[in-house]
N, C-alpha and C positions, 0 to 999 in steps of 0.2 A: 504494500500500500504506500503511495506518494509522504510526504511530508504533509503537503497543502489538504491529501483527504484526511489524514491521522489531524492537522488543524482543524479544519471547517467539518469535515461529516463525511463519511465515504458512501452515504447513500443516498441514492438520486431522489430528489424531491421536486414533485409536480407542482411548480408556484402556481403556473396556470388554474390548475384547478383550486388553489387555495384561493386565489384572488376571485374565482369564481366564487366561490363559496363566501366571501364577505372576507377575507384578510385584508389587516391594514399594514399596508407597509410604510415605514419608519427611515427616511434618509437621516443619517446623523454626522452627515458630511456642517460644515458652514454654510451659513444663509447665503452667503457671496459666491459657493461651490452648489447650493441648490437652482439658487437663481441663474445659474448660468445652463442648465437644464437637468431635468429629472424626471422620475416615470408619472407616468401619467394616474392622478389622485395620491399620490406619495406626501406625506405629513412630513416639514422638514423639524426636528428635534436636534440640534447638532449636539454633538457626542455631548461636550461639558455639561448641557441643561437638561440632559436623558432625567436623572436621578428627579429634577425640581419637578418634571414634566408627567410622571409618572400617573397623576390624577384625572388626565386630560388621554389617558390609553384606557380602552373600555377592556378589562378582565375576561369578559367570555367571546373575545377575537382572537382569532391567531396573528400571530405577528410575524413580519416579515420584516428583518432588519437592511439594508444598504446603505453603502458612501462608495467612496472610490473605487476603493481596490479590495475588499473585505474585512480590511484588518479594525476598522473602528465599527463595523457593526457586527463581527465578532468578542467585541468588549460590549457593546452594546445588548447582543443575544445574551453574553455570561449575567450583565446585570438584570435584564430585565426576565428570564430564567429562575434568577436567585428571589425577583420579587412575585414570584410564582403566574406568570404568565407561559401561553403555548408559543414558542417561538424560536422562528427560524432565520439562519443567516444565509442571504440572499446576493452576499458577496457584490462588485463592486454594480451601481445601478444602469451601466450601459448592458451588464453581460444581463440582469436580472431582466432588464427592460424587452430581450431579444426574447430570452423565454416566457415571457407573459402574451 
């Protein structure tokens, strides 16, 4: 198994269908990094104000974390994980955007 899958997950997950199903996906890039573009219905949270913001994520959604390149909304899935939500890292939002 790769590095990147023993990182992020080594099993393939259908965003697709999760977004069908009501997922909310979570960019936690900067506002200045979301504004410049991002997937389409994506809530920007940037990583630092994940923790403040956590009120304003409805509990009985799955979540779909992205930024860049995976590494800050895989800090973001371990937080919001811990605060006992369903959620998945979606790695960086061009790649996630392709599979939705």
């Amino acid at each position: 198994m790769s590095i990147l899958k023993k990182l992020f997950g080594g099993t393939s997950i259908d965003f697709a269908t999760l977004v069908k199903q009501g997922a909310m996906i979570i960019d936690v890039r900067s506002a200045a990094e979301f504004k410049g573009g991002h997937v389409k219905g994506a809530v920007n949270f940037p990583l630092p104000t994940l923790q403040a913001n956590l009120s304003k994520i409805p509990k009985n959604k799955t979540i779909i974390t992205c930024c860049a390149s995976g590494m800050r909304s895989g800090s973001a899935k371990s937080l919001l994980k811990a605060a006992g939500y369903d959620v998945h890292n979606g790695g960086g939002w061009m790649s996630l955007k392709s599979k939705i």
